[in-house]
N, C-alpha and C positions, 0 to 999 in steps of 0.2 A: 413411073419411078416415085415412090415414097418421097413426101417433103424432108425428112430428116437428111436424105442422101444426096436431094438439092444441096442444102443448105453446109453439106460437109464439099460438096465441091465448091461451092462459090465461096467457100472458103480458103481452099486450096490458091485463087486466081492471084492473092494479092502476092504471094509467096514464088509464085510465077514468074510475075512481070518483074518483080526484083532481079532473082536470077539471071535474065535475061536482059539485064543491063549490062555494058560493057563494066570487066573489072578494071577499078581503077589502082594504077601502083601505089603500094603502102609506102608510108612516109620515112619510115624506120626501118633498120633492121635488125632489128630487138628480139631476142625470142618471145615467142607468144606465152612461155610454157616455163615455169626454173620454181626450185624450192624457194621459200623466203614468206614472211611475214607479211601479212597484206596491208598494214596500212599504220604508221606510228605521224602522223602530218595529218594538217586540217584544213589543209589550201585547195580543198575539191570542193568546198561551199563558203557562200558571202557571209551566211545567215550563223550565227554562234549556234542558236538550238539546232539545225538543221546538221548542222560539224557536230557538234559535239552527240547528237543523236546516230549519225554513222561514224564517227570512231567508237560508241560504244556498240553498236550495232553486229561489228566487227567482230568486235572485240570477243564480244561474247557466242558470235556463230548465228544471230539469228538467217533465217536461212535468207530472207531479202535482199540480204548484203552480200549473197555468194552471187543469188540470182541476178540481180542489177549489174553487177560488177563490169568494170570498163574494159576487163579484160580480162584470159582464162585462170579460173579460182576454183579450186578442189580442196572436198574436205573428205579424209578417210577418216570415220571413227567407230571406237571399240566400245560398245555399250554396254552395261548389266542394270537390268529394272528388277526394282522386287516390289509388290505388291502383296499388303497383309493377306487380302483374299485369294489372290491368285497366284501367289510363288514366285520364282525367277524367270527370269529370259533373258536371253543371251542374243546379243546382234551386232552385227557387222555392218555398217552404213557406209554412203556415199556418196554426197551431194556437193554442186556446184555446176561449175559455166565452163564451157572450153568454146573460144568461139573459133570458126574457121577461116583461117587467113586464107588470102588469095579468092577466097568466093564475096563474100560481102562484110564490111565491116558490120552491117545490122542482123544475120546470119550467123546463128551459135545452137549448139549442143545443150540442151538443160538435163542433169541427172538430180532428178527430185523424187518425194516418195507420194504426191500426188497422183489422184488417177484421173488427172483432165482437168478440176475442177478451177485450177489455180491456187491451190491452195498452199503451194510453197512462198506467195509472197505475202500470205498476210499470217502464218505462224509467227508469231512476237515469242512465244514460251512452248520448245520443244516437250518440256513436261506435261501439257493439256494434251499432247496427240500421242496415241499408241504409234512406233513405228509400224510401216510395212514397208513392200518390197521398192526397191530401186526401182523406177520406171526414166528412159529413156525419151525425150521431148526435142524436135527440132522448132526453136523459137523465133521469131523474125520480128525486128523493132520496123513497125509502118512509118512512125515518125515520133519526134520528140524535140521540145524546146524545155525551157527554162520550168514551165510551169505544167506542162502536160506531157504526156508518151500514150502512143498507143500498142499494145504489141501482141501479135497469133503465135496459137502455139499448135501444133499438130503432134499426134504420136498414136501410138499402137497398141491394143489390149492384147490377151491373150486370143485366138484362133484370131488372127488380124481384124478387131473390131476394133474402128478409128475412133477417137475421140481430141476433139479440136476445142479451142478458146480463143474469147478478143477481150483484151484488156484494156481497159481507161486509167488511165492514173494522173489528179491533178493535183499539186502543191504548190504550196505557199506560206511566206513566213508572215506571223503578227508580229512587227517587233522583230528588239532582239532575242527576248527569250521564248517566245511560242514560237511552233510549227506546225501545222495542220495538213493531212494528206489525206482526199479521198481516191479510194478506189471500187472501180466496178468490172467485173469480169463475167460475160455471158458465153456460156458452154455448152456443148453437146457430148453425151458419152454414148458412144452404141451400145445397145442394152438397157440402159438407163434412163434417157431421154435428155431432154433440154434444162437448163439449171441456172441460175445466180446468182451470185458471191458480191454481198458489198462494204465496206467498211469503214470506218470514218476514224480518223486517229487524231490526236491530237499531244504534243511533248511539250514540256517546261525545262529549260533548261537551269541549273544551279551555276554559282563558280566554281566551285568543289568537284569537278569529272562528272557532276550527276545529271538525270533527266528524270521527271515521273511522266511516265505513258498513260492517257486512258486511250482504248481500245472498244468501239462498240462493231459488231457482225452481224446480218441478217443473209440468212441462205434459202432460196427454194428452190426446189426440186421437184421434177413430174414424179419421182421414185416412192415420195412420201409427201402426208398432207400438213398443211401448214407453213408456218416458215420457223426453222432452227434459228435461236438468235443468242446473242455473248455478250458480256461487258466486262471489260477485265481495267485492273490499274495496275500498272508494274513501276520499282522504282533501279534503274539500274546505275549502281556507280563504280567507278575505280577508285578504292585506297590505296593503291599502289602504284608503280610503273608497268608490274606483276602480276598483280592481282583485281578480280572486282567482286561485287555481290549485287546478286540481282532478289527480289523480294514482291512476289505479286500476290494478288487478289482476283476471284472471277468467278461469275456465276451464270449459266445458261440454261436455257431451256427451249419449248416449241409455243408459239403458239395456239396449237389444239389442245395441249393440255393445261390445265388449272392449278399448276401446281410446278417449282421450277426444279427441274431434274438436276441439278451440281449446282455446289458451291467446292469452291475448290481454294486451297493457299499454301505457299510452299516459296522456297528459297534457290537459289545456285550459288553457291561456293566456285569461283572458276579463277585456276593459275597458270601464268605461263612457268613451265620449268626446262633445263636442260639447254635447251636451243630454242631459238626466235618461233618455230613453226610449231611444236608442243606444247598440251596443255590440259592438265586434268579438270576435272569438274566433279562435286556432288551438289545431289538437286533433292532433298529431302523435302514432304508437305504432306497434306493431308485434303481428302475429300468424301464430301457427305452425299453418296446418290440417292434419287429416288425413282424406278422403274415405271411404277404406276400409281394412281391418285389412291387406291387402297392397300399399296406394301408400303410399310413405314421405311425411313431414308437409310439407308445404311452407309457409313461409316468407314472409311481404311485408310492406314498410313502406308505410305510409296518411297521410295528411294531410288533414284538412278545416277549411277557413277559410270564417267566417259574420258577414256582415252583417246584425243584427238591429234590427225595428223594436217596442218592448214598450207594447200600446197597455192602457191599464186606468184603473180609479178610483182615486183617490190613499185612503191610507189617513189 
């Protein structure tokens, strides 16, 4: 047997032994599952940057905040990107947590647009990622306190090729106004091979609804040589009760080459209107690529505007 397909079973074992714990009765009888607004309170953290870093978080849909979420959170949204070089696109998304009662409280549903990698908990700025298609993930938290979680994630490629993750995540606050969160995620995609995702974040809190984010990522991959690496600053705030605006910076590139392939900056306009769970968005910006060390950078301005529908349990 191939070591990769070890390595996808003894992966499977921890998700096992869970299961096969006795269920224990839920405490409530709440629905898991109702329209409404996921989150206007800030009594889910001690730490002011850490609160005020998920209610903006929220706020604005970064996908972390569906993912993490204490309880089932869906987001349906109606997208249109244009890009100077490449035209329009049209897409229909879906992401978020439904977890499953009666089996394990650590036992949930992930609908993300990841392919294995983990990359739905460290997208900060859905502008930097092309979408693609909805992928289906069953997620299992192994354990978690105050300052650490660990959590597998298992799912299915096309012609049933598995790809599985184990996730590290540790935070902590400096103060009241820092927050710092590392994380590290080691993967396997069949086809692809073995891979790692790691990130280091770091937030400032304001009095004024705001936060500035830096964001650094390093990625490797058996698929390609080198390692992919990011550093972004984003500053997101609420002027409203309504509305916010978010405004980042980022530049990435590889390793093997000499030369750094994007810079990128760009804005979100994001309102609620109508009702508690609606909310339009525009996310205009612009980016300089460069393909290779002998084609000069090229240049184009982007737009994507989003109808979103945020479905979850009220806090």
């Amino acid at each position: 047997m191939h070591l990769h397909r070890i390595f996808s079973v003894a992966c499977l074992l921890p998700a096992f032994w869970v299961l096969a714990k006795p269920v224990q009765a839920q405490e409530d009888d709440k629905p898991f599952f109702e329209l409404g607004w996921l989150d206007q309170t800030r009594d889910f953290s001690s730490n002011r940057a850490d609160a005020m870093a998920q209610s903006l978080d929220r706020f604005f849909g970064v996908p972390r905040s569906d993912v993490e979420a204490a309880y089932s959170s869906l987001r349906l949204i109606t997208e249109s990107r244009w890009n100077e070089n490449e035209g329009m696109d049209y897409r229909l998304r879906l992401r978020g947590t439904v977890h499953l009662p009666g089996v394990t409280e650590r036992l949930r549903l992930i609908f993300s647009e990841d392919q294995g990698e983990g990359t739905s908990y460290y997208n900060q700025n859905e502008l930097l990622e092309k979408p693609r298609s909805t992928r289906l993930n069953l997620e299992l938290n192994l354990g978690e306190n105050d300052n650490h979680r660990i959590d597998f994630r298992v799912g299915l490629r096309s012609s049933l090729k598995l790809r599985s993750s184990v996730r590290y995540r540790y935070t902590k606050p400096l103060g009241e106004k820092y927050f710092n969160r590392f994380t590290q995620s080691l993967y396997f995609i069949d086809g692809k091979g073995y891979g790692s995702f790691s990130q280091y974040q770091l937030d400032k809190s304001f009095d004024n609804d705001q936060i500035l984010r830096w964001s650094n990522e390093l990625k490797a991959e058996e698929s390609f040589d080198g390692l992919e690496w990011s550093s972004s600053l984003q500053q997101l705030w609420r002027f409203s009760d309504t509305g916010g605006l978010s405004v980042f910076a980022r530049v990435a590139g590889n390793t093997e080459h000499d030369y750094t392939a994007l810079y990128q900056v760009g804005l979100r306009i994001r309102r609620n209107f109508s009702r508690p769970w609606l909310f339009w968005e525009l996310g205009p910006g612009y980016s300089w690529e460069k393909q290779a060390s002998h084609l000069p950078r090229d240049g184009s301005a982007f737009l994507v505007a989003r109808l979103e529908m945020a479905i979850g349990r009220q806090q």
